[in-house]
N, CA and C atoms of all chains as a GROMACS GRO file, in nm:
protein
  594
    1UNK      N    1   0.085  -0.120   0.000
    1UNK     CA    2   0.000   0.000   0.000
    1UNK      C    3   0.088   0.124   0.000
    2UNK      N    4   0.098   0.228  -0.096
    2UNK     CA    5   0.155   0.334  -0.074
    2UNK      C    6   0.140   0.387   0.039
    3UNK      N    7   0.241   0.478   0.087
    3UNK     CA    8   0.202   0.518   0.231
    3UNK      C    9   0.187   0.704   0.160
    4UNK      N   10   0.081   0.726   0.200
    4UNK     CA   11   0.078   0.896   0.173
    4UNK      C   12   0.129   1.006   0.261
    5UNK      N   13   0.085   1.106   0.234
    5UNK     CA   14   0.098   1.215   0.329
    5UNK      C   15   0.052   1.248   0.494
    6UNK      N   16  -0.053   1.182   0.448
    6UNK     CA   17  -0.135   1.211   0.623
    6UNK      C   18  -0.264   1.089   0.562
    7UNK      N   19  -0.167   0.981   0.628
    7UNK     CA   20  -0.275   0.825   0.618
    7UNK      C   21  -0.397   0.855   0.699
    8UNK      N   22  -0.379   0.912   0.844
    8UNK     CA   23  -0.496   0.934   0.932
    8UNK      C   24  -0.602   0.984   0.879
    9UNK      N   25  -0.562   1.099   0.767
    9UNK     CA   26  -0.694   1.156   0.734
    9UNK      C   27  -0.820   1.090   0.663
   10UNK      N   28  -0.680   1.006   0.543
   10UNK     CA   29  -0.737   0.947   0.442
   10UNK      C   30  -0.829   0.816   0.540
   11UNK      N   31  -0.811   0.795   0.626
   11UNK     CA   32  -0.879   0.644   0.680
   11UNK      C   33  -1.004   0.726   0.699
   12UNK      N   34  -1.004   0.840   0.774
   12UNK     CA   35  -1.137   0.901   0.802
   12UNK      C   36  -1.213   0.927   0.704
   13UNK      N   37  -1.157   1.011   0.609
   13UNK     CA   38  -1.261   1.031   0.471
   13UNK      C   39  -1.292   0.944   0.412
   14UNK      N   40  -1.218   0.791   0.427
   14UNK     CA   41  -1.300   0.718   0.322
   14UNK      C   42  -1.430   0.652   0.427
   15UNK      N   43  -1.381   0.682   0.560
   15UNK     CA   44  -1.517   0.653   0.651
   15UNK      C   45  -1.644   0.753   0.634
   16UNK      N   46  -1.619   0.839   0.633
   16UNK     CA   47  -1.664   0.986   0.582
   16UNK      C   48  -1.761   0.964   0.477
   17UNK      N   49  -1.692   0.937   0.353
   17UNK     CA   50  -1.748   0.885   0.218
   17UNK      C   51  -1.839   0.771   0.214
   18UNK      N   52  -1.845   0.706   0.346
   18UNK     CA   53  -1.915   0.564   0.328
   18UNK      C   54  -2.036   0.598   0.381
   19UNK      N   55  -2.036   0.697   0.469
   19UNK     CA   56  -2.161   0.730   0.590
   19UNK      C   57  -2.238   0.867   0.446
   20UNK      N   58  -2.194   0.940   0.420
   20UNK     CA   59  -2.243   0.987   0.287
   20UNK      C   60  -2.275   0.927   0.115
   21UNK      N   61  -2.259   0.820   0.145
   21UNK     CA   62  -2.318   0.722   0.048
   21UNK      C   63  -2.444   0.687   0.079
   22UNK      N   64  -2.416   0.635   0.236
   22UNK     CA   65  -2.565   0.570   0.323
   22UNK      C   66  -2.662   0.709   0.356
   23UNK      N   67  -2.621   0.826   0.348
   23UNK     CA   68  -2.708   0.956   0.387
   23UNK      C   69  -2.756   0.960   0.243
   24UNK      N   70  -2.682   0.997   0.128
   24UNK     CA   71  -2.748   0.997   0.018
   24UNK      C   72  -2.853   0.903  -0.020
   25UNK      N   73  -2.856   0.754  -0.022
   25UNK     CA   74  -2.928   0.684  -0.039
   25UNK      C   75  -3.052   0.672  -0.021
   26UNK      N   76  -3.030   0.710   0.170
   26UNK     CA   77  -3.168   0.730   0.256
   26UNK      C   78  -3.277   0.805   0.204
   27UNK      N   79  -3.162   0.984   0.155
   27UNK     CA   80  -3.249   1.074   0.151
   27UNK      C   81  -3.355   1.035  -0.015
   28UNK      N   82  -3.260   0.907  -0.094
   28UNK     CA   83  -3.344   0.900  -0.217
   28UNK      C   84  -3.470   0.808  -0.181
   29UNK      N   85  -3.447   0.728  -0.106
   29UNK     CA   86  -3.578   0.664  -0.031
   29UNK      C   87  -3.651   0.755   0.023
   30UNK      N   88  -3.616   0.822   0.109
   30UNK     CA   89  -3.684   0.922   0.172
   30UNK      C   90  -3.812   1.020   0.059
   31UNK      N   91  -3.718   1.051   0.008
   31UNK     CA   92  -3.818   1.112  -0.154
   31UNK      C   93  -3.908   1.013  -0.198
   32UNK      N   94  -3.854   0.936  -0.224
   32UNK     CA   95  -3.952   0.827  -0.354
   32UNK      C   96  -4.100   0.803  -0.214
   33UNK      N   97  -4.044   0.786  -0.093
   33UNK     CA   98  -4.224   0.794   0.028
   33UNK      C   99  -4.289   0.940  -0.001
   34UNK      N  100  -4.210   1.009  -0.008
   34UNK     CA  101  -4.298   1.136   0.008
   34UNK      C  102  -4.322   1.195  -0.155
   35UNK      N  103  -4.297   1.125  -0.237
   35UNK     CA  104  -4.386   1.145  -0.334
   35UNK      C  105  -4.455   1.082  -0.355
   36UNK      N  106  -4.481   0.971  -0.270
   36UNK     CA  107  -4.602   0.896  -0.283
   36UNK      C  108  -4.754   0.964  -0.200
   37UNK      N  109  -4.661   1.048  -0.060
   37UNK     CA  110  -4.717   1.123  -0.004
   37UNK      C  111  -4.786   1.223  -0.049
   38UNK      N  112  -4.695   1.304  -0.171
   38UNK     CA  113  -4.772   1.392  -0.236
   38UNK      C  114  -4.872   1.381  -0.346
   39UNK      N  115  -4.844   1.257  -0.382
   39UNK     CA  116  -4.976   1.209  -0.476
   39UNK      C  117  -5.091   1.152  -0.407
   40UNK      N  118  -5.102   1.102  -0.272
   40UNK     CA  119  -5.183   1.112  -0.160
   40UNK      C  120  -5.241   1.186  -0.152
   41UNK      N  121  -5.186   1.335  -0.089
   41UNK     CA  122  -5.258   1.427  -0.021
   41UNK      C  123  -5.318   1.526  -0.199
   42UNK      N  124  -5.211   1.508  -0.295
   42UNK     CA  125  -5.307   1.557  -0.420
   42UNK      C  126  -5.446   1.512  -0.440
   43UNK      N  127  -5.432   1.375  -0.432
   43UNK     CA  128  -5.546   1.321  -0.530
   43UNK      C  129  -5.664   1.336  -0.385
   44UNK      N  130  -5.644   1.338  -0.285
   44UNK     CA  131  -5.741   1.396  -0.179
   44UNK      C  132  -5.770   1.536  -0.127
   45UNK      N  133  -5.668   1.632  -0.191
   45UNK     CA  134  -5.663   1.746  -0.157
   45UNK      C  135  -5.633   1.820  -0.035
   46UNK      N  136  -5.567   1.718   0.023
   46UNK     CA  137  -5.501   1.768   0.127
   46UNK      C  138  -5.374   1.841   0.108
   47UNK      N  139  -5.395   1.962   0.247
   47UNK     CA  140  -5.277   2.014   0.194
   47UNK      C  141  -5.138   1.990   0.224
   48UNK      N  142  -5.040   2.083   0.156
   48UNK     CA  143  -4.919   2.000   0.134
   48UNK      C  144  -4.808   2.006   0.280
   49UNK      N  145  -4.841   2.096   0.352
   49UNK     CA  146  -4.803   2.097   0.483
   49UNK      C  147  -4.843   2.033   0.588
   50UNK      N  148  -4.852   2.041   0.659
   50UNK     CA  149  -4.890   1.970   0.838
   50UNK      C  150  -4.785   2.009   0.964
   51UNK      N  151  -4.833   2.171   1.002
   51UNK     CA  152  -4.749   2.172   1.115
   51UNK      C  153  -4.764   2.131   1.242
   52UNK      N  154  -4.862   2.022   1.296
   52UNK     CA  155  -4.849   1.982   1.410
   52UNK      C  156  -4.774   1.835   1.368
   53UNK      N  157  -4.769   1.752   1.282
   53UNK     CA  158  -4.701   1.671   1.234
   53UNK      C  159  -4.530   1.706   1.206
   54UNK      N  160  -4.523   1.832   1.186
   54UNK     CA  161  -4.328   1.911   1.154
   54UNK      C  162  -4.320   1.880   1.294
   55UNK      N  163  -4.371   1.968   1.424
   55UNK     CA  164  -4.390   1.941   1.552
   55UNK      C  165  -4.332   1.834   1.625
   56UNK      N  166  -4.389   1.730   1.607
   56UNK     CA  167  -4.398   1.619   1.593
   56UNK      C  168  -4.291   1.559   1.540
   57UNK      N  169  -4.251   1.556   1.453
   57UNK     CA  170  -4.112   1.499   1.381
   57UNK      C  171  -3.966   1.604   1.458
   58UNK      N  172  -3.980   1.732   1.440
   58UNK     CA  173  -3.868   1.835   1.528
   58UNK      C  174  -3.851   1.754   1.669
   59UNK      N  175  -3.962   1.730   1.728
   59UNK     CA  176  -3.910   1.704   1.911
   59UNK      C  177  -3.858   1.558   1.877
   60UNK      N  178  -3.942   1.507   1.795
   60UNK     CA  179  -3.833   1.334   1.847
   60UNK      C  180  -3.695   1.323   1.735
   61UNK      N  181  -3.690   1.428   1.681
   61UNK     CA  182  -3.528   1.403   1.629
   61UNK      C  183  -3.470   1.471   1.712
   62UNK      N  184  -3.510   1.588   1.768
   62UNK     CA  185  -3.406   1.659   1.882
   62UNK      C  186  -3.364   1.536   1.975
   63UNK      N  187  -3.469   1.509   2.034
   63UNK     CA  188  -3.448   1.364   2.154
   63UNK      C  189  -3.341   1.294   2.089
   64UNK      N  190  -3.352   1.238   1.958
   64UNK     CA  191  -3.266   1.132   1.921
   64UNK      C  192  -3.161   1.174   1.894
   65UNK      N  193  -3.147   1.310   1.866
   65UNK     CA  194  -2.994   1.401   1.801
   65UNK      C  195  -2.885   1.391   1.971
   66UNK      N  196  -3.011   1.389   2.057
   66UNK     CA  197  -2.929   1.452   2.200
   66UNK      C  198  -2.838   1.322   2.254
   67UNK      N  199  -2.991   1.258   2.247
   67UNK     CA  200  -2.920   1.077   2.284
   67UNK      C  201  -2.786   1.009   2.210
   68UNK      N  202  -2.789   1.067   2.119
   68UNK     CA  203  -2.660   0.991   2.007
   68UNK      C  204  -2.516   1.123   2.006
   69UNK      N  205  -2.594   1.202   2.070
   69UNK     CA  206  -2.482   1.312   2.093
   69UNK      C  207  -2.441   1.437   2.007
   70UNK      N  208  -2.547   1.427   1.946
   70UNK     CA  209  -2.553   1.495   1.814
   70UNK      C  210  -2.621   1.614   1.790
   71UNK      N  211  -2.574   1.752   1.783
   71UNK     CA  212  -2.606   1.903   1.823
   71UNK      C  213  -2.779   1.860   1.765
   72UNK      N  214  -2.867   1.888   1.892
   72UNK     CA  215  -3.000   1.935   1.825
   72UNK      C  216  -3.070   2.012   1.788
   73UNK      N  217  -2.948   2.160   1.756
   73UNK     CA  218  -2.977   2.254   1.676
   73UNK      C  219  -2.933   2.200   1.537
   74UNK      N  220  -2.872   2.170   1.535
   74UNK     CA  221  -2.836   2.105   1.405
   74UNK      C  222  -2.944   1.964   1.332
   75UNK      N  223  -2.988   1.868   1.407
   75UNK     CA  224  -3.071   1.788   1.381
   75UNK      C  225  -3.199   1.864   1.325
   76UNK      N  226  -3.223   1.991   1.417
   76UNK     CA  227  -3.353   2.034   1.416
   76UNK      C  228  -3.322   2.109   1.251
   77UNK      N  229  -3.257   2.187   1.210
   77UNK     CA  230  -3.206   2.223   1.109
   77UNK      C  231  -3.251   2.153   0.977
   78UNK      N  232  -3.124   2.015   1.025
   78UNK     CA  233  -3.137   1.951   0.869
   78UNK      C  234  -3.303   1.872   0.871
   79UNK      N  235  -3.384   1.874   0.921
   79UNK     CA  236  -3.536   1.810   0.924
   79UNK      C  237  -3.568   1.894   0.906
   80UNK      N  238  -3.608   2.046   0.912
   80UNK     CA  239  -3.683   2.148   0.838
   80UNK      C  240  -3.638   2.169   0.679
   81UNK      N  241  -3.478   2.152   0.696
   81UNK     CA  242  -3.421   2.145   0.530
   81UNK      C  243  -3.481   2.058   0.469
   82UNK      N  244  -3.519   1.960   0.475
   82UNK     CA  245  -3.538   1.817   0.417
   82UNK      C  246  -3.682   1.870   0.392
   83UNK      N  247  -3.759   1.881   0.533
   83UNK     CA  248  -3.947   1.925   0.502
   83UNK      C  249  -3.955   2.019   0.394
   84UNK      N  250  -3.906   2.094   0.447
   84UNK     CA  251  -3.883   2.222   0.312
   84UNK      C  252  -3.894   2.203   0.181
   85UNK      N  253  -3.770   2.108   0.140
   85UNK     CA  254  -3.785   2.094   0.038
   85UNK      C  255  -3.919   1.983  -0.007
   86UNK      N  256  -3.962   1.883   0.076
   86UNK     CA  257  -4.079   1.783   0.094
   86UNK      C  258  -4.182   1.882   0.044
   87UNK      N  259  -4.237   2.002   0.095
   87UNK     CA  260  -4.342   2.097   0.114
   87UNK      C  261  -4.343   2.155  -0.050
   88UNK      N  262  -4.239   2.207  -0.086
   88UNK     CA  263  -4.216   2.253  -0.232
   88UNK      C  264  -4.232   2.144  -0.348
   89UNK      N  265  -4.198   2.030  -0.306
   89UNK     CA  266  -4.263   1.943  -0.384
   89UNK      C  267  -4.409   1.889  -0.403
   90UNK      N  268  -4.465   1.888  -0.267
   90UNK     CA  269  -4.607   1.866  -0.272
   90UNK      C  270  -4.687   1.981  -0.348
   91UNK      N  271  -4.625   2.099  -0.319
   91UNK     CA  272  -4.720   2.210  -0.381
   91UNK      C  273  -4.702   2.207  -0.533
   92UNK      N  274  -4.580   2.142  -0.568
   92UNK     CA  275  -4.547   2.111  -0.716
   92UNK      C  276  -4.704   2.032  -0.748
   93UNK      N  277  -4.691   1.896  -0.703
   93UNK     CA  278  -4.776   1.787  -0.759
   93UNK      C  279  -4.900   1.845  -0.715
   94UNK      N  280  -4.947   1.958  -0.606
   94UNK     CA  281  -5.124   1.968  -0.589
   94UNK      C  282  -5.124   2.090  -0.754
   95UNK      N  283  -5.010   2.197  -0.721
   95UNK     CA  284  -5.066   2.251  -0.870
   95UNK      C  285  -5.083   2.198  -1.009
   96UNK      N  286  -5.033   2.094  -0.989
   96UNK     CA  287  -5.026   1.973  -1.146
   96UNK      C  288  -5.175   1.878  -1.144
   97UNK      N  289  -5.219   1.865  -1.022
   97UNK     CA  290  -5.349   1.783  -0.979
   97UNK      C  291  -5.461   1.914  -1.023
   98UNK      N  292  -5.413   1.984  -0.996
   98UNK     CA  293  -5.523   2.099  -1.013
   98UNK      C  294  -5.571   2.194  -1.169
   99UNK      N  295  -5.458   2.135  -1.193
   99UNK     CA  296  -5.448   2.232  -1.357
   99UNK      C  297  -5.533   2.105  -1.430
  100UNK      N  298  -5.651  -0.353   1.565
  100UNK     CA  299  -5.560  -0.237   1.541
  100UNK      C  300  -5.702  -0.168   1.480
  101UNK      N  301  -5.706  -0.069   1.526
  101UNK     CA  302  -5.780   0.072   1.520
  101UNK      C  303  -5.765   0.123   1.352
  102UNK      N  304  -5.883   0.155   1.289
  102UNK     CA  305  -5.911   0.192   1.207
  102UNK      C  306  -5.873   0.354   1.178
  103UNK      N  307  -5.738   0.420   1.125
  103UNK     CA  308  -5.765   0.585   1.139
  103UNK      C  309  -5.844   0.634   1.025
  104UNK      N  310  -5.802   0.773   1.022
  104UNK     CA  311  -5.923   0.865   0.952
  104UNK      C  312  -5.776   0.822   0.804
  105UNK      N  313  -5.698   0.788   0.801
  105UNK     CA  314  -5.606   0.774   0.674
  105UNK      C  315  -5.494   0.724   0.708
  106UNK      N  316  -5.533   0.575   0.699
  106UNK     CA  317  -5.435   0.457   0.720
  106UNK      C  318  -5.316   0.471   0.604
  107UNK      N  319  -5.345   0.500   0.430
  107UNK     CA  320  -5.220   0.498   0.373
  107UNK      C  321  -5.111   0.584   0.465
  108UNK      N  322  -5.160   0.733   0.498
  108UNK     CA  323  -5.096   0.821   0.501
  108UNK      C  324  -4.993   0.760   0.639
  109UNK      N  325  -5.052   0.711   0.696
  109UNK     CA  326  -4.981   0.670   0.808
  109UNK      C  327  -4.898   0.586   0.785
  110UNK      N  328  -4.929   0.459   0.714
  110UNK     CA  329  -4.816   0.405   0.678
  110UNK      C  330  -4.719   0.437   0.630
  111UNK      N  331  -4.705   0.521   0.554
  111UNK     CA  332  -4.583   0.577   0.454
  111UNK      C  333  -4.510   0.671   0.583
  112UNK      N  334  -4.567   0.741   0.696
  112UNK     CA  335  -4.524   0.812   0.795
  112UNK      C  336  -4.424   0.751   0.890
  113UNK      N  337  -4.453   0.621   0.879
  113UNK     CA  338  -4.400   0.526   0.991
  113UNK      C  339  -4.264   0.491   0.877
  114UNK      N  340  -4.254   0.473   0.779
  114UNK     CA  341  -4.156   0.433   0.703
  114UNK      C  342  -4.048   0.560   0.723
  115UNK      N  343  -4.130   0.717   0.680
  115UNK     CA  344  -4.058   0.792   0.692
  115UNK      C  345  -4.002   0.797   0.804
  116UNK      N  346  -4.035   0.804   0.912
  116UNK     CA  347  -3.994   0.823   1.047
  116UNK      C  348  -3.913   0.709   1.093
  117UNK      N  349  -3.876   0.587   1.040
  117UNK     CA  350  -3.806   0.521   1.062
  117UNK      C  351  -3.663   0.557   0.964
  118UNK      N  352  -3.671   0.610   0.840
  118UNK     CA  353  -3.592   0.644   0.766
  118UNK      C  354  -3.486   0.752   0.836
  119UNK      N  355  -3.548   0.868   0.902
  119UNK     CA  356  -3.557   0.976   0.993
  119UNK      C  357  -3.440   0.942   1.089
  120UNK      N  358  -3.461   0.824   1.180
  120UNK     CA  359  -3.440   0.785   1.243
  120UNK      C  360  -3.277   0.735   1.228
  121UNK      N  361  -3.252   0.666   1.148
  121UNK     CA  362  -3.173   0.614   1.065
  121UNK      C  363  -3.081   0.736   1.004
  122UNK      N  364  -3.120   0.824   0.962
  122UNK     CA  365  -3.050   0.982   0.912
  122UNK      C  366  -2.976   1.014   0.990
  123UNK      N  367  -3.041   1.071   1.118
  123UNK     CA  368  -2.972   1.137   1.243
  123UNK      C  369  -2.903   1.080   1.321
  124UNK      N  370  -2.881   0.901   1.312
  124UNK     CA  371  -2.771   0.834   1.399
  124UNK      C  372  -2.667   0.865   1.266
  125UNK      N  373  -2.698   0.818   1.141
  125UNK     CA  374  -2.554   0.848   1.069
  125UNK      C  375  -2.480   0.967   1.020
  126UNK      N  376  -2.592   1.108   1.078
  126UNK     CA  377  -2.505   1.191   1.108
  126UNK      C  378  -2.449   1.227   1.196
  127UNK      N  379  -2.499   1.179   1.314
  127UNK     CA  380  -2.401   1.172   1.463
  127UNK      C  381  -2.272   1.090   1.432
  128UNK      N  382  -2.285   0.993   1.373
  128UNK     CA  383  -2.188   0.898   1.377
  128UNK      C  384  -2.090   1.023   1.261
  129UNK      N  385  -2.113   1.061   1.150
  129UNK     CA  386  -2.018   1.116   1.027
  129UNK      C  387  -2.008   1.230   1.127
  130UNK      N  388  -2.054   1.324   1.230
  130UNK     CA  389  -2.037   1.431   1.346
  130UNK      C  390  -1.916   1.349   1.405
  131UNK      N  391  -1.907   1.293   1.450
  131UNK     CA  392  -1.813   1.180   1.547
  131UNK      C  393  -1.679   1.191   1.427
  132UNK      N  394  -1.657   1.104   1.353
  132UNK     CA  395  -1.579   1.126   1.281
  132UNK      C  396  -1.501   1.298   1.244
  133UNK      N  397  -1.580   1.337   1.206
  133UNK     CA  398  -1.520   1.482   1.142
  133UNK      C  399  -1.488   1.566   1.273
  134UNK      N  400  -1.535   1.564   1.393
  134UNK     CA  401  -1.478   1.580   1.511
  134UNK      C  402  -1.298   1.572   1.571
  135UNK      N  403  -1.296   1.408   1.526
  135UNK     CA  404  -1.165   1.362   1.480
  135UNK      C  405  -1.089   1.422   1.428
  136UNK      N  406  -1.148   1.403   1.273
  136UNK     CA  407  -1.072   1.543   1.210
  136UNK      C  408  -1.030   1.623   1.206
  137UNK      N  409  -1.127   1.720   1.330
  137UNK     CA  410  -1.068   1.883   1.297
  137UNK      C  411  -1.006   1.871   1.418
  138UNK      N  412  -0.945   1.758   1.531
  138UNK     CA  413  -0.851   1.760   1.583
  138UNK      C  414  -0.760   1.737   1.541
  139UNK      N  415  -0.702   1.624   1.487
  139UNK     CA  416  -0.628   1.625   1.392
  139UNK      C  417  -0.567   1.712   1.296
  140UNK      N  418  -0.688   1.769   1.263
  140UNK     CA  419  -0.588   1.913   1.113
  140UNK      C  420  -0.586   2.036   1.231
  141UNK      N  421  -0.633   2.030   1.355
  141UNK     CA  422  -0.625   2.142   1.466
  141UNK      C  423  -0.471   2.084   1.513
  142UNK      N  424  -0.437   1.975   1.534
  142UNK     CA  425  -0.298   1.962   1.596
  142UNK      C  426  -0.198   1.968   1.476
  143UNK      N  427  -0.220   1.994   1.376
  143UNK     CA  428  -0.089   1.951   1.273
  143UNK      C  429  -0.131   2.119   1.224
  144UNK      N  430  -0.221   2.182   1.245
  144UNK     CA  431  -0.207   2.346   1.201
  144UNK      C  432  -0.263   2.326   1.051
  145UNK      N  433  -0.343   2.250   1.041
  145UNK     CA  434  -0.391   2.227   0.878
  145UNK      C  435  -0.498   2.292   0.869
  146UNK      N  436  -0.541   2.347   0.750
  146UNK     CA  437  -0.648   2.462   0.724
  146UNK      C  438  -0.821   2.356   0.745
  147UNK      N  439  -0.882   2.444   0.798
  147UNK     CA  440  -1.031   2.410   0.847
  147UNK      C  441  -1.140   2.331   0.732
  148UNK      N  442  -1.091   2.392   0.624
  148UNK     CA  443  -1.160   2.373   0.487
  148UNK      C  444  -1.064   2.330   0.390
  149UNK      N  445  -1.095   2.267   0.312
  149UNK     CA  446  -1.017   2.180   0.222
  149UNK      C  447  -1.114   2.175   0.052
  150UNK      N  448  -1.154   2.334   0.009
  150UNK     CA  449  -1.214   2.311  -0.099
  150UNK      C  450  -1.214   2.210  -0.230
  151UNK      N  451  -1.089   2.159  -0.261
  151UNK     CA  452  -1.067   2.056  -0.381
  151UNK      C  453  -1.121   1.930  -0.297
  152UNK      N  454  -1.113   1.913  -0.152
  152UNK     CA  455  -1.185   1.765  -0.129
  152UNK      C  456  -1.360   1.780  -0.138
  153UNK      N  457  -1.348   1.895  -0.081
  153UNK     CA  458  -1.513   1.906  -0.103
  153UNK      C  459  -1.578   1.957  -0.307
  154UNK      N  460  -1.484   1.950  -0.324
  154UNK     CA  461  -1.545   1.943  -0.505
  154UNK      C  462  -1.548   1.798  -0.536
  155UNK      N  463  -1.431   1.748  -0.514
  155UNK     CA  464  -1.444   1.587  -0.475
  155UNK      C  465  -1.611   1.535  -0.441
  156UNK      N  466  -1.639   1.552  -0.316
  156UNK     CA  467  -1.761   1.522  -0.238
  156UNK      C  468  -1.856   1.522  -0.317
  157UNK      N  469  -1.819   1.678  -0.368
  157UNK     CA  470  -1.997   1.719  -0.412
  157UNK      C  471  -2.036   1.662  -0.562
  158UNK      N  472  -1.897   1.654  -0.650
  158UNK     CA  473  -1.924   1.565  -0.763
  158UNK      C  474  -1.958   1.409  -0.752
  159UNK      N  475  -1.893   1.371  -0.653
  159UNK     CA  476  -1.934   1.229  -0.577
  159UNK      C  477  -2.044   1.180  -0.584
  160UNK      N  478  -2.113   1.285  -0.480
  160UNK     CA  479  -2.216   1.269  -0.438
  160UNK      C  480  -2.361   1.309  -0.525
  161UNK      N  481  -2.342   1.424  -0.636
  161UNK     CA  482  -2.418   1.432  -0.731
  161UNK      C  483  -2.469   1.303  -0.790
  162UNK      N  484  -2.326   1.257  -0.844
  162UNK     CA  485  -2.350   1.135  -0.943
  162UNK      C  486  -2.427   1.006  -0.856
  163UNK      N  487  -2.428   1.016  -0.747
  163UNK     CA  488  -2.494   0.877  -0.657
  163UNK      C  489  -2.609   0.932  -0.611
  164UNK      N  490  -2.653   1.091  -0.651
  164UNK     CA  491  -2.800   1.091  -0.659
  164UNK      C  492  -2.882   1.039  -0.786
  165UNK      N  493  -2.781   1.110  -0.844
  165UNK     CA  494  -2.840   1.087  -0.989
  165UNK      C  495  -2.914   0.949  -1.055
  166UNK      N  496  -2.800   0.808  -1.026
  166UNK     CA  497  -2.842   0.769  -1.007
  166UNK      C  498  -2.936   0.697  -0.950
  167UNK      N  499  -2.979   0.706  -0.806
  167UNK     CA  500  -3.035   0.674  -0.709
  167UNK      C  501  -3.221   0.730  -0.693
  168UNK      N  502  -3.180   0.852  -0.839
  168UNK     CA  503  -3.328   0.939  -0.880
  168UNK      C  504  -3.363   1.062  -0.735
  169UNK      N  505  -3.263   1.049  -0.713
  169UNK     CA  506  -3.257   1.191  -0.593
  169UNK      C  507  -3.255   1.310  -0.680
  170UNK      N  508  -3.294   1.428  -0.713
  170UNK     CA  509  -3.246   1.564  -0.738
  170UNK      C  510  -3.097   1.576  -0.716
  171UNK      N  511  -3.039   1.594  -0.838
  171UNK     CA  512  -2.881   1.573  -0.773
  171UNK      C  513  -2.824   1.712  -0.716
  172UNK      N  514  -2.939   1.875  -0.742
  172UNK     CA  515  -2.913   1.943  -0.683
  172UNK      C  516  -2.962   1.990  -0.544
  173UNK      N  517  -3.042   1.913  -0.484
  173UNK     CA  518  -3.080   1.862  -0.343
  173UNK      C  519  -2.974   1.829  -0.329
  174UNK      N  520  -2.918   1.680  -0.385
  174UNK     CA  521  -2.766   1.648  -0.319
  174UNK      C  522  -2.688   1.730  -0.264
  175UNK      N  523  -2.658   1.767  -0.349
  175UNK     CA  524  -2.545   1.925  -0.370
  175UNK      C  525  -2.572   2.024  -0.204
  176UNK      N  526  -2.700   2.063  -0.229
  176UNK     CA  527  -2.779   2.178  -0.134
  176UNK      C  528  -2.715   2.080   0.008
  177UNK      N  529  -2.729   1.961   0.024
  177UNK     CA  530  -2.771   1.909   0.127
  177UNK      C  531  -2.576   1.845   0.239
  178UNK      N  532  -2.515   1.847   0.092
  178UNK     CA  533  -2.381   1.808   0.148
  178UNK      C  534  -2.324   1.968   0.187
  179UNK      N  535  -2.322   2.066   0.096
  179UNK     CA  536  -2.267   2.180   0.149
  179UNK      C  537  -2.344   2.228   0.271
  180UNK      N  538  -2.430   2.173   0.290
  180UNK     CA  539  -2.495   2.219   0.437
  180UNK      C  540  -2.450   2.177   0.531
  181UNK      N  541  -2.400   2.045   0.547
  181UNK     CA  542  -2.335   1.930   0.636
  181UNK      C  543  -2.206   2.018   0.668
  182UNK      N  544  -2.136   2.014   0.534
  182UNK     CA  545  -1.992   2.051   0.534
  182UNK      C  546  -1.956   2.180   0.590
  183UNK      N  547  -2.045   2.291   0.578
  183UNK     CA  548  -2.094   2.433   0.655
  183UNK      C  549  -2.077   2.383   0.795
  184UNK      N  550  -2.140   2.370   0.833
  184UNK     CA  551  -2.169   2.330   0.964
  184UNK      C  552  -2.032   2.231   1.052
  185UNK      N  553  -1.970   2.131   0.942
  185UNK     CA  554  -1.802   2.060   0.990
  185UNK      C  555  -1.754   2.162   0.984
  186UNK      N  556  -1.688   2.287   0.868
  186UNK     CA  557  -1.635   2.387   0.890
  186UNK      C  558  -1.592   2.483   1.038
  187UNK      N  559  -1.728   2.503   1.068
  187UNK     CA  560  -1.775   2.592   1.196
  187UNK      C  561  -1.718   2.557   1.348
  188UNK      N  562  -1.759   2.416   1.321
  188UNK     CA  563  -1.704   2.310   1.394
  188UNK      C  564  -1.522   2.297   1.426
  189UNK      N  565  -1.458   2.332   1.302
  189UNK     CA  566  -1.316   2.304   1.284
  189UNK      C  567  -1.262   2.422   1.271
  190UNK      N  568  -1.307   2.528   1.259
  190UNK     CA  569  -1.300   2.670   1.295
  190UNK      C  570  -1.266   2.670   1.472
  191UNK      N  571  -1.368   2.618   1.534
  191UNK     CA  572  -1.425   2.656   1.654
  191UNK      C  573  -1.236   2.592   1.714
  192UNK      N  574  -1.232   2.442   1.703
  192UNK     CA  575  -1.130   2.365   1.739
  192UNK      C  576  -0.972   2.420   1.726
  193UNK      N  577  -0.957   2.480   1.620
  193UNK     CA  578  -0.858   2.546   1.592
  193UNK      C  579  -0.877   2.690   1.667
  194UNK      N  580  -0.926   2.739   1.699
  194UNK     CA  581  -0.891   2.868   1.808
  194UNK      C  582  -0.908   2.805   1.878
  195UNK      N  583  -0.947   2.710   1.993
  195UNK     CA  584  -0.924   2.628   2.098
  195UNK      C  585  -0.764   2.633   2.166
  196UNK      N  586  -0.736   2.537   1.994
  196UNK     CA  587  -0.599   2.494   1.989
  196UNK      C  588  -0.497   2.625   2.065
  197UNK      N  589  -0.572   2.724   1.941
  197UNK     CA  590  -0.477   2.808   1.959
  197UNK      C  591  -0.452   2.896   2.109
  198UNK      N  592  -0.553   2.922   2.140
  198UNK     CA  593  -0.550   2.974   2.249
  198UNK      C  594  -0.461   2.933   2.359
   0.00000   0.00000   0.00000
């Protein structure tokens, strides 16, 4: 094995790279439910938000961000990023249901 | 088991929320790691940010949305958010150091 410059780093980033393979993946699963979600709440007309349900999802990732040690300003963060973009998509598919 | 007012919707909720679940341990865990890190580039005096690895990343990680049918500019949005936030983090460590 060649020996490089700074081996330590490289062991981490390719750990790094493996846990961002498995985040990417998730988040494409994650999509493919919630567009099923949004063809749900289209074809019933529900709307594309639900803030006692955001609510709801914010406190038990904080809990789980805290337990695993993991800033739950930051947890709380990337789950509104993610809804966010969830929310902009539903309003995509109700204005496409609607036209 | 109890009949709700919208059993699909729930099901797909419970998937998400298990998905959810699954997100925020493997970013504690990739938090854990990059922690490492910015001790590491904090004890050897190495710069906080490392732009050519993160062009690395983000082309990486495009292409394994792409395939995967993720928005590959979600991808994009979603790793420089991560990496924002390691930055801040390895900022913080290095005036530590220094002090």
């Amino acid at each position: 094995m060649p020996v490089t410059s700074d081996t330590g780093l490289d062991q981490f980033r390719k750990s790094i790279d493996n846990l961002d393979a498995a985040l990417i993946h998730l988040l494409a699963e994650r999509f493919r439910l919630t567009k099923q979600v949004g063809q749900h709440k289209a074809e019933r007309g529900l709307p594309a938000s639900d803030p006692e349900r955001e609510q709801r999802q914010v406190a038990r990732l904080r809990a789980m961000a805290l337990a695993a040690e993991l800033d739950p300003e930051f947890a709380e963060r990337f789950i509104r990023f993610v809804i966010e973009e969830v929310i902009r998509h539903h309003e995509r598919l109700k204005q496409a249901a609607a036209e």
